[in-house]
C-alpha positions in Angstrom: -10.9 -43.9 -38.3 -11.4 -44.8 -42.1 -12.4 -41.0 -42.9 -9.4 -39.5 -41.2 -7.3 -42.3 -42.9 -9.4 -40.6 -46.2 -8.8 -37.0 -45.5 -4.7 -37.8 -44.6 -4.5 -39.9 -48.0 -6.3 -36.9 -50.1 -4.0 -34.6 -48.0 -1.2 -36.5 -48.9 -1.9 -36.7 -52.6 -2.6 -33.1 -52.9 1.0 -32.2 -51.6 2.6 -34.7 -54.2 0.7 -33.2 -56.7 2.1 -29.7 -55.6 5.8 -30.8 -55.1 5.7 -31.9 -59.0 4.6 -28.8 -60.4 7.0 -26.5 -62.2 8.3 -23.4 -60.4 6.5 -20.4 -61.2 8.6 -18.1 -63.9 7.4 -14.4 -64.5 9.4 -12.4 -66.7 9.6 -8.2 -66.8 8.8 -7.0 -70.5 11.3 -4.0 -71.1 11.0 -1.2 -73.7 15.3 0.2 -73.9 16.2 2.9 -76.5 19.8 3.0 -76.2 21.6 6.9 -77.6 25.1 7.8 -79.1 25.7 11.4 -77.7 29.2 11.5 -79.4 29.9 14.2 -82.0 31.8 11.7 -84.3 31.8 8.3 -83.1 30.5 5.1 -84.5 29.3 2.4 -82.2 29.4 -1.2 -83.6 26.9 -3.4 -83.3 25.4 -3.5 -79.6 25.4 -6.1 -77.5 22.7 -5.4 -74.6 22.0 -8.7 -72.3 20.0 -9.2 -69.2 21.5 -11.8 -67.4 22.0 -13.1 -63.4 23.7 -11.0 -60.6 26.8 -12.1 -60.3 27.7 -12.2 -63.8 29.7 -9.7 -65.8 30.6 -8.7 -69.6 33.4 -6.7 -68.0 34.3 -5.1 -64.7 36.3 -1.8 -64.3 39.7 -3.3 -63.0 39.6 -6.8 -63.9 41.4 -8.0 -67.3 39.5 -8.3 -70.3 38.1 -11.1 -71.6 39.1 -12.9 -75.0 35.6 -12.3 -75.9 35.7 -8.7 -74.4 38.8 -7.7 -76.4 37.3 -9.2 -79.7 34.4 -6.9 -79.4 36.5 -4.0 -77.9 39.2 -4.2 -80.8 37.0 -5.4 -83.7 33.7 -5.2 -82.7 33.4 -8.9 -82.6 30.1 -10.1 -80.8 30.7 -14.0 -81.6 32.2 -14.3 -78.1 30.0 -12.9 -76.1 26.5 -14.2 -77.4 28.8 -17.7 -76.7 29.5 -16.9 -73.4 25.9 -15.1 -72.8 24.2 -18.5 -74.1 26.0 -20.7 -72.1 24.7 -18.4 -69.0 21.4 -18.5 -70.0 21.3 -15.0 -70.6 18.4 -13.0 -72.3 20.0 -11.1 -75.3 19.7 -8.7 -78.0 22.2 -8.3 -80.3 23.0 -5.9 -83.0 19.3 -4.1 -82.5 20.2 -1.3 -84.8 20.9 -3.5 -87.5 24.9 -2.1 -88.2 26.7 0.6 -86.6 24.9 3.5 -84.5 25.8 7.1 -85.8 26.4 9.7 -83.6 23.4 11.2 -82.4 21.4 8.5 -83.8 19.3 6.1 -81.7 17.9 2.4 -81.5 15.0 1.3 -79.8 14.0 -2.2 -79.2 12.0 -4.9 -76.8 13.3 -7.8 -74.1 11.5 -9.7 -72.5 13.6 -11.4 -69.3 13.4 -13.9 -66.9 12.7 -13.7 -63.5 16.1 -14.7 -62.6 17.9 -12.2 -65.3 17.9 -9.1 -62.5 20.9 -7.6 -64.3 21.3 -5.5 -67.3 24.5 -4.9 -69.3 25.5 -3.2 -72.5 29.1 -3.2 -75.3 29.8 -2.1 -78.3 33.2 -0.7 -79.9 33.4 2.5 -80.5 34.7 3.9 -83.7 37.6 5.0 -84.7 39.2 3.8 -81.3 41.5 1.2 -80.8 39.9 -0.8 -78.5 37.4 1.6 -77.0 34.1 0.7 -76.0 30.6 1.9 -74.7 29.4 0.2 -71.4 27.1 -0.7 -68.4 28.0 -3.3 -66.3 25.3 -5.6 -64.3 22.8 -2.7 -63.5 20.0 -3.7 -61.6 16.4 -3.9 -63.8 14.1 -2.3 -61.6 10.6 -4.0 -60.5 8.4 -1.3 -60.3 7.1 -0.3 -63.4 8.3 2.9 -64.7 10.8 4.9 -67.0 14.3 4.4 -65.6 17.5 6.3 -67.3 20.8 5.8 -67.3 24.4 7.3 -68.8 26.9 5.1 -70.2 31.0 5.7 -70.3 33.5 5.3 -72.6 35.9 2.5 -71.1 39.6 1.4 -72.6 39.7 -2.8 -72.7 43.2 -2.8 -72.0 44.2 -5.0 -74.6 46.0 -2.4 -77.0 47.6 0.5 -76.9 45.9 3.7 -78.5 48.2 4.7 -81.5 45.3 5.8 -83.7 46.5 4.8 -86.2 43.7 4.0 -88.9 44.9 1.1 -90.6 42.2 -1.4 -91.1 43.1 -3.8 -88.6 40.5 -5.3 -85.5 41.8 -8.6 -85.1 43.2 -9.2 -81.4 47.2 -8.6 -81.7 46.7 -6.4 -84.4 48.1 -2.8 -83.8 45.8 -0.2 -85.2 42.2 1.1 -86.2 39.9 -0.9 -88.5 38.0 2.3 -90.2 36.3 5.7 -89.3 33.0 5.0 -90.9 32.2 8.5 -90.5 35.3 9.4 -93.2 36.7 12.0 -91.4 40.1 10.1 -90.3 43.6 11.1 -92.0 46.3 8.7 -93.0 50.0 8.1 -92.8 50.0 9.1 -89.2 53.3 7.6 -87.4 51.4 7.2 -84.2 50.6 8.5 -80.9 52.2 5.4 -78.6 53.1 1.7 -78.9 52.4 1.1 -75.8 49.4 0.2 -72.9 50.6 1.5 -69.4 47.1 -0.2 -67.9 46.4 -3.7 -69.2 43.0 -3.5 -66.9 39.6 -2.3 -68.2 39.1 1.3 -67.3 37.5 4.8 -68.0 39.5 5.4 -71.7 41.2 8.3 -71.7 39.9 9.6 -74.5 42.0 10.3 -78.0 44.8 12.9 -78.7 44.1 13.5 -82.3 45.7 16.1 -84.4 44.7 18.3 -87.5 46.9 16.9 -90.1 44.8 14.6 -92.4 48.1 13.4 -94.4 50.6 12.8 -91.6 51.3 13.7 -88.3 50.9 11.4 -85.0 46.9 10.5 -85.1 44.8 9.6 -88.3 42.0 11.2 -85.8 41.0 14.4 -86.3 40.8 16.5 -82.7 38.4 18.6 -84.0 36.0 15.5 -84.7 36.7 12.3 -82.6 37.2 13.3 -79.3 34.8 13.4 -76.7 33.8 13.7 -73.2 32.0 11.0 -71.3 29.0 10.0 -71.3 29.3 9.1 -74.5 25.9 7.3 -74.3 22.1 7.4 -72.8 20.0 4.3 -72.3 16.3 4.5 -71.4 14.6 1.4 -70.1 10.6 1.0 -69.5 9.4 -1.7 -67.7 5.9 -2.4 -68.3 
């Protein structure tokens, strides 16, 4: 009796001692090189984030965000590394150190938690109004490998698309903050005043015109417009 009273006690002990341990936490290692395959747009900083399923920078449909419509407007990430903090989120922002060129690339490292099983991606895109490159909530894949995706150009919603190059970007603020590529016009009296969709969805692209001191777009048509994808992202998962 006193050794199986023994073996129960050390049996007992041994499960305590395995109920206190922490939970087990692996993490996937990911090599992404993200692509601008526009002719001549910008992209502001990224913002690339691996994060829980479930959560969402933005969703096709839905209204944007405040945060959303700072980045989508001004290129404001402030927001959304707030809101990606306070999900626990694994992030990487700005990994090209500025604005991406077109045809240019970036290529950088994240390391994620187990329970980060989705992968999304913003930045403006320049000269738009509030245009922006996305993926939304993709899911990282387990196997190791070389996984590639193509990203749209989405509309936030949040502004209508006068083109009008005027150096504004704050939410509220009618107009374009710059073409950093210095192929915009000025003086244009503008294309609309007006957002028909106030959800976020596939942008429509720009109208543009040929007129560098006037006319209705400070875009040039033969420069700015494009045809989705406007982006590639390549992820490796070691």
């Amino acid at each position: 009796m006193l050794k199986k009273n023994r073996l129960t006690s050390m049996l007992l002990a041994q499960a305590v001692a395995l109920a206190v341990l922490p939970a087990a936490v692996s993490a996937a290692e990911l090599d992404i090189r993200i692509t601008n395959l526009t002719h001549g747009n910008h992209f502001t900083p990224l913002l690339v984030a691996a994060h829980a399923e479930g959560q969402h920078l933005f969703q096709v449909g839905e209204p944007a965000s405040s945060s959303l419509q700072a980045m989508a407007e001004g290129g404001d990430l402030t927001g959304l590394n707030t809101d990606l903090a306070g999900l626990s989120a694994d992030i990487v922002s700005n990994p090209a150190a500025g604005l991406l060129p077109p045809g240019q690339s970036t290529q950088f490292s994240l390391n994620t938690a187990d329970s980060n099983t989705r992968l999304s991606v913003v930045a403006m895109m320049l000269p738009t109004n509030d245009g922006f490159v996305g993926l939304d909530a993709i899911a990282i894949p387990s196997e190791p490998g070389t996984y590639s995706w193509t990203l749209n150009a989405y509309d936030a919603g949040t502004e209508a698309n006068n083109e009008v190059i005027n150096g504004a970007g704050a939410p509220g603020a009618l107009g374009i903050p710059a073409d950093p590529l210095g192929k915009g016009g000025m003086n244009a009296s503008g294309v609309t005043d007006m957002e028909v969709n106030d959800r976020v969805h596939i942008h429509p692209g720009v109208v543009g015109d040929s007129d560098p001191t006037g006319g209705i777009s400070d875009l040039d048509s033969r420069v700015h417009r494009w045809l989705n994808p406007v982006a590639r992202i390549v992820v490796t998962v070691n």
